[in-house]
N, C-alpha and C positions, 0 to 999 in steps of 0.2 A: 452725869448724863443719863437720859432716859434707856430703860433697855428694853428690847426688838419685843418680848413679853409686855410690856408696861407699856408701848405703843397699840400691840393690839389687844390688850386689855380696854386702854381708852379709844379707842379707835371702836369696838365694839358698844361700850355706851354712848355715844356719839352717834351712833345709826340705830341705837335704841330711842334718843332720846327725839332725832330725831324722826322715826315713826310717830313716835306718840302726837310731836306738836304737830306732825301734815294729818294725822286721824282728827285731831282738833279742827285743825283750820277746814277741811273736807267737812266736814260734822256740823258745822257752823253756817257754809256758803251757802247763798242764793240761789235763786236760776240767773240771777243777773251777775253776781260775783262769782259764779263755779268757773270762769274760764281762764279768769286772771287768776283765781285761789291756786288752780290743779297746772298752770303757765310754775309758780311762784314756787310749787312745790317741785316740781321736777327741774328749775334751775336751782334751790337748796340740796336736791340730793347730787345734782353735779357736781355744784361748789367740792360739796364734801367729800363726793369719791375724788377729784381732784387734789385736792388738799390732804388725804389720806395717803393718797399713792405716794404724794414727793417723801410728805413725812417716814416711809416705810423704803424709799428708796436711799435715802440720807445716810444711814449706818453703814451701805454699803461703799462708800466714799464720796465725799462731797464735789470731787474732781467732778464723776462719773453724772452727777446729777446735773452739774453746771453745763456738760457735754447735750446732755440728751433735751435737757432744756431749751438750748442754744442761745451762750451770754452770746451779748452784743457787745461790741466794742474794747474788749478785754483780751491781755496779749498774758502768757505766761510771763513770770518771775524772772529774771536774770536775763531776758536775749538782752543780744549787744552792750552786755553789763560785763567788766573786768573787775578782779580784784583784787586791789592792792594788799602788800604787804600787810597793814595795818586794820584789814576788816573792812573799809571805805570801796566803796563801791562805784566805780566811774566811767561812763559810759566815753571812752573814746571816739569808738565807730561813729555815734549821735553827730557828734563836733564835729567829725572831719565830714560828716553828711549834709550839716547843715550848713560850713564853711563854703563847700561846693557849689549848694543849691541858693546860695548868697548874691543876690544882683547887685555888681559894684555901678556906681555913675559916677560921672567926670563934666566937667565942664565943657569940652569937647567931644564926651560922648562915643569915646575911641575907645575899642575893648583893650588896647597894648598899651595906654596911657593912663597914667594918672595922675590926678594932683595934688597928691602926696604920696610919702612913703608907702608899699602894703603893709608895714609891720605895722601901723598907726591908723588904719581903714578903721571904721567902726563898725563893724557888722550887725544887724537887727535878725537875730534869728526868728524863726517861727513860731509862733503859738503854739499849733499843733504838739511839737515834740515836745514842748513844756508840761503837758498836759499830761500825757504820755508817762513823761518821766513821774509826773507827780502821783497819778496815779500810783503806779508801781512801785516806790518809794511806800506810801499807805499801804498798799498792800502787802508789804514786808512784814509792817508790823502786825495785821491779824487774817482773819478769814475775811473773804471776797464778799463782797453783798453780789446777792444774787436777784439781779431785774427781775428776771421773770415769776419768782418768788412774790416780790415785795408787788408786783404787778397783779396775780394773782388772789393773795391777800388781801388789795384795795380792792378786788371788785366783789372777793366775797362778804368784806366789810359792806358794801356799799348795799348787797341782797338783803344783806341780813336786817340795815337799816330797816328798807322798805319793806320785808316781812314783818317786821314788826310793829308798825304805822299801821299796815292792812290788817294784822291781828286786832290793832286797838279799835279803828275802824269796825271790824266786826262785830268784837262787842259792843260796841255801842248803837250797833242796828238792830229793830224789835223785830223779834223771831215769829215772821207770819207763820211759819208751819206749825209750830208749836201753840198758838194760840188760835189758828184755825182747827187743828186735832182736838183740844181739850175744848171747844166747842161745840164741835159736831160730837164728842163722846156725850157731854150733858143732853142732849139734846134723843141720844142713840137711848140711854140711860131712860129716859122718860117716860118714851114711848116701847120700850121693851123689844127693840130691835139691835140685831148682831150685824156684822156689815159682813158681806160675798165679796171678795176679791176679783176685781176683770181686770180682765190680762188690758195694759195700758198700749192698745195698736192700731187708734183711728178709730176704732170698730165700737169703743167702749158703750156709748148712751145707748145704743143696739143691742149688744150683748146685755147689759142691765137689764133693758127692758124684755128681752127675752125671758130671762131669768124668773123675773117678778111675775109674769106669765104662766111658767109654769108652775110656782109654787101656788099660785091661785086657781089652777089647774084653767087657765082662760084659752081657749084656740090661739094658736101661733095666725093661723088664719082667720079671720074674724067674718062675723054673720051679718048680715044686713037685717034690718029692722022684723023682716018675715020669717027667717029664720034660715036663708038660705047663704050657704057660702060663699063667699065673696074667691073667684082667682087672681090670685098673682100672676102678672104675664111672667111667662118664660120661669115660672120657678113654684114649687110643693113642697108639702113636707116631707123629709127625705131625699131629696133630690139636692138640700143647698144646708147651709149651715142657719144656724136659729138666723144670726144677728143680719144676715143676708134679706131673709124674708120678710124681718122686723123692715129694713130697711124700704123695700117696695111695698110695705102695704104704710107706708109715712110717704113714697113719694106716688103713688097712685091716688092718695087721697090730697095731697096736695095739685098733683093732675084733675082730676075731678071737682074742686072746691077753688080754682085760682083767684077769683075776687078776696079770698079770706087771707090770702099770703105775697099776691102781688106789690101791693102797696110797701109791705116794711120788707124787699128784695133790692140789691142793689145790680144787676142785672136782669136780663130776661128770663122768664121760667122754664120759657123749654131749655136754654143752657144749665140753669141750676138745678133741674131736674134729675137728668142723667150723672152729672156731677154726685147727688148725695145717692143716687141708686147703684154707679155702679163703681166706685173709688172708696178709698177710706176715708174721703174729706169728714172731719169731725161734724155732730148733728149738734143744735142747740135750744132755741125757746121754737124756734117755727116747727122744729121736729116733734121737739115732744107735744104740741097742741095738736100737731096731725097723728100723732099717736093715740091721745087723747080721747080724741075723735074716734079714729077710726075705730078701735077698740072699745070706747065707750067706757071708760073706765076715768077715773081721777087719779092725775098723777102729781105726788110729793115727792117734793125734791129741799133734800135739808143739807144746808149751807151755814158758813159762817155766820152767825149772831140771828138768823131767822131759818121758816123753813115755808118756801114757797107752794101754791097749789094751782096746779094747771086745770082746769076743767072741760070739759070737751063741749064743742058749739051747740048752743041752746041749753046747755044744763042737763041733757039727755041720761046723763052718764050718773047725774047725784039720784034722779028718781031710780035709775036701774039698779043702783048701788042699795034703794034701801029694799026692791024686790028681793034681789037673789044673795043679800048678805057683803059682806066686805068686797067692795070694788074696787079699791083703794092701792095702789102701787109705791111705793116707796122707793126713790134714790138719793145716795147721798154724792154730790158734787163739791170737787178740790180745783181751788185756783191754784193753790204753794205747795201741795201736799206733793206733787209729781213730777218729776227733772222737766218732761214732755210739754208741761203745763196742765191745760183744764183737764179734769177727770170727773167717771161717773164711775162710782160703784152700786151693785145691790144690795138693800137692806131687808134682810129675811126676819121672820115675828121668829121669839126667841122660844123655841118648845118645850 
């Protein structure tokens, strides 16, 4: 028999082993699979603290477990059992119970009469006690099966099945993260750019392009053609955070240029206005073209397997780009790379 050491000896590589295979299975999910994965792993770590505990309460008497468990349908050993001389084991009380609860019939149908002797009645006892007995009789000869054990045990066979389907399943799905990263890295590699980390919180294509801003050392606030400062309503610098101000001078010029954005909107402007000015609703292609624009600048964006280039309306921005030297903005955009989904980071020239 195992001892209380040797139980939690294995009882400890058991919750070892299983860390390791739920870091796997986590390490591996989707954005589409992480909800069944992290479901899948916390009914495996029940299973097993479940199945730990009986194993670790067992030693201490197996009565004690059957008790706390709560069999069903199981009577102690011996009630209304006598024992004969000879070891034989015979339930009188049973007989004289069942003789009792015995319905005689008669041809007349009279409880005082019958027709025949009572010594020669045949009596049909019940099922039930048969049962009963035979149980108990079985259990003479070893230990009790214990239901909720064996109940237990089916169902953490039945997890571990399906954890292990959803493992195989896994592997055999292609690892967009992994092949969108080793893309954008050749790509990062090329061109001699390191990637800025933005905090992933609605705000991101804002914050980037803030970023990129400054290391070009370009106005947060941007000039108009004569050279005079363009205001932000209701906001300066100083007064709001970068990706704020980024965000109204993309939806002011969006205000100002509506023929250029109406058309590919699936609302009206004055709603979607406010919506990207003053929430974190995520920005996209119409954001960054009014960025574009407004700034005057060319904005790249490198993605999986290409890297995109926004221009700003008229081409205004590639002539001013060969005036005053690199005008050129750099982002790199993640479909799979982030739990959230779509993502922008900034990518700085490497010093």
């Amino acid at each position: 028999m195992e001892t209380l050491e040797a139980i939690q000896a294995r009882h400890r590589k058991e919750q070892r082993d299983l860390q390791s295979r739920i870091t796997s299975k986590k390490k591996n999910a989707t954005k589409k699979t992480r909800k069944g994965v992290n479901e899948e792993c916390t009914a495996l770590e029940q299973d097993l603290k479940e199945r730990q505990e009986l194993e670790l309460a067992a030693p201490n008497g197996d009565r004690d477990v059957d008790e706390q468990l709560g069999e069903e349908g199981e009577e102690p050993n011996g009630v209304g059992q006598n024992t004969a001389g000879n070891g034989t084991a015979t339930d009188t009380n049973g007989i004289t119970d069942r003789l009792k609860d015995t319905t005689i019939s008669s041809d007349t149908h009279t409880p005082t009469q019958y027709s025949q002797p009572p010594s020669k009645i045949q009596t049909q006892p019940s099922s039930e006690p048969t049962v009963q007995i035979q149980a108990q009789s079985e259990g003479q000869g070893g230990k009790k099966r214990n239901r909720q054990k064996d109940r237990l045990a089916r169902r953490a066979a039945e997890r571990e099945e399906a954890a292990d389907a959803a493992e195989q399943e896994a592997w055999g799905m292609t690892d967009h993260r992994g092949l969108e990263r080793s893309s954008l890295e050749r790509t990062f590699s090329t061109h001699g750019l390191i990637e800025h980390e933005i905090r992933p919180d609605g705000h991101c294509l804002f914050s980037a392009v803030a970023d990129q801003l400054a290391q070009r050392k370009i106005p947060i606030l941007p000039s108009s053609g004569n050279g005079t400062i363009h205001k932000v309503t209701g906001e300066g610098e100083g007064k709001a955070p970068p990706y704020r101000v980024v965000r109204r001078v993309a939806t002011d010029y969006m205000d100002s240029h509506p023929d250029d954005f109406v058309p590919f909107l699936e609302e009206p402007l004055e709603s979607y206005v406010p919506k990207i000015r003053d929430t974190a609703e995520w920005g996209g292609q119409l954001e960054l073209l009014a960025l574009a624009s407004a700034y005057q600048v060319e904005i790249k964006v490198v993605q999986n397997g290409r890297t995109e280039t926004i221009q700003p309306s008229g081409g205004h921005g590639q002539r001013e780009a060969e005036k005053k030297g690199d005008m050129t903005i750099w982002l790199a955009y993640y479909r799979h790379g982030y739990g959230l989904g779509e993502h922008y980071n900034s990518l700085r020239k490497k010093s």
